[in-house]
C-alpha positions as CSV (number, residue, x, y, z in Angstrom):
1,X,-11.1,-6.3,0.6
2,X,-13.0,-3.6,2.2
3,X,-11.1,-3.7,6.1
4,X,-7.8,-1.5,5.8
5,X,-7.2,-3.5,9.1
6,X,-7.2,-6.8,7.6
7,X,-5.2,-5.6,4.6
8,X,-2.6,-4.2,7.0
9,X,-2.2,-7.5,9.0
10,X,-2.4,-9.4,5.5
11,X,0.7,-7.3,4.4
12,X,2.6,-6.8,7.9
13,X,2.4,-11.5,7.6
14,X,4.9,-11.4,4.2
15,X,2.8,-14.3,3.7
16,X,0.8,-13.3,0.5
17,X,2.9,-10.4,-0.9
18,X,2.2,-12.1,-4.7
19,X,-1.7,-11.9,-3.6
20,X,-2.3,-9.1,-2.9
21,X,-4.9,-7.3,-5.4
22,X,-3.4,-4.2,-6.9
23,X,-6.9,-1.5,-6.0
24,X,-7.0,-2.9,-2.2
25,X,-3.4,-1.3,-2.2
26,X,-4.4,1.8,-3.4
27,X,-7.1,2.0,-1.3
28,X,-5.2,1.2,1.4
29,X,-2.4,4.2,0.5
30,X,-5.5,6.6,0.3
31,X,-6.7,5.4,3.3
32,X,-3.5,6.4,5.1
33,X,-3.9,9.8,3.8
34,X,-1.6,9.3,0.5
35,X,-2.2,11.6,-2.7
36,X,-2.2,9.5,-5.8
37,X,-1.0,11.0,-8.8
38,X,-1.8,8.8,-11.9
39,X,0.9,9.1,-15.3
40,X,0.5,6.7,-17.6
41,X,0.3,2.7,-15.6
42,X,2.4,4.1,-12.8
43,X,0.2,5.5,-10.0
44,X,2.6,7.7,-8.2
45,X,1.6,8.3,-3.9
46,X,3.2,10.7,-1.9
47,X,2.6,12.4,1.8
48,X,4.0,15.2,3.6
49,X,6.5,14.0,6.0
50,X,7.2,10.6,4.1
51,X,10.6,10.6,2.3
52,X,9.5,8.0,0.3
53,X,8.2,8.3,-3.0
54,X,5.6,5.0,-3.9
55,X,5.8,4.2,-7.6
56,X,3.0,1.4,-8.1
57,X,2.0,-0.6,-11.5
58,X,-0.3,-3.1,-12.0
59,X,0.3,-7.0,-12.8
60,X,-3.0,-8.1,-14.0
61,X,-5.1,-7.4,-11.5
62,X,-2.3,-8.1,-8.5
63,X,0.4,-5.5,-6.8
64,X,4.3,-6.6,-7.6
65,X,5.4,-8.7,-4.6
66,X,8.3,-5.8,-4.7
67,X,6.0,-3.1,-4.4
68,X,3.8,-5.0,-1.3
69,X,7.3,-5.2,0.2
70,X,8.3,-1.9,0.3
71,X,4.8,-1.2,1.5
72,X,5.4,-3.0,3.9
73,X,8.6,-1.1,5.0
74,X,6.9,2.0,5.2
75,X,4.0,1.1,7.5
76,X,6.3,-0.2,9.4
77,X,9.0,2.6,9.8
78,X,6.0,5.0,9.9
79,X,4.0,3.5,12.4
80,X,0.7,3.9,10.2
81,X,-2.3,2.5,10.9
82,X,-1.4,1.6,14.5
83,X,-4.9,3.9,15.6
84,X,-7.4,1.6,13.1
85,X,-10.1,0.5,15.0
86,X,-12.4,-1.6,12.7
């Protein structure tokens, strides 16, 4: 999925949090300005003024419906992607 918009609204539902594809999530996280720090399968994203660490592995080719979740939390809590006009 090329539209971070799109991906947003797909994870903001809760409706498909076991389909979503594991590289749109990355390239979502980069998109929001995340640094992604790759050791071993965990692909480790931080950001200045985000508490948060996000620890992401792969299942096949799919994100874990945990990891979509918390995600989810964080756009949420941090308001990203609220300025994405595509």
């Amino acid at each position: 999925m090329n539209n971070p918009k799109k991906l947003k609204s797909r994870i903001l539902s809760g409706n498909s949090d076991a389909n979503i594809a594991f590289n749109d999530l990355r390239v979502l996280l980069k998109y929001f300005g995340f640094e992604e720090r790759v050791k071993g399968s965990h692909h480790i994203y931080r950001k200045d003024g985000i508490t948060e660490k996000i620890n992401l592995q792969e299942e096949g080719n799919k994100a874990k419906p945990y990891q979509v979740k918390q995600i989810r939390k964080i756009i949420i809590k941090y308001k990203f992607g609220e300025n994405i006009n595509d």
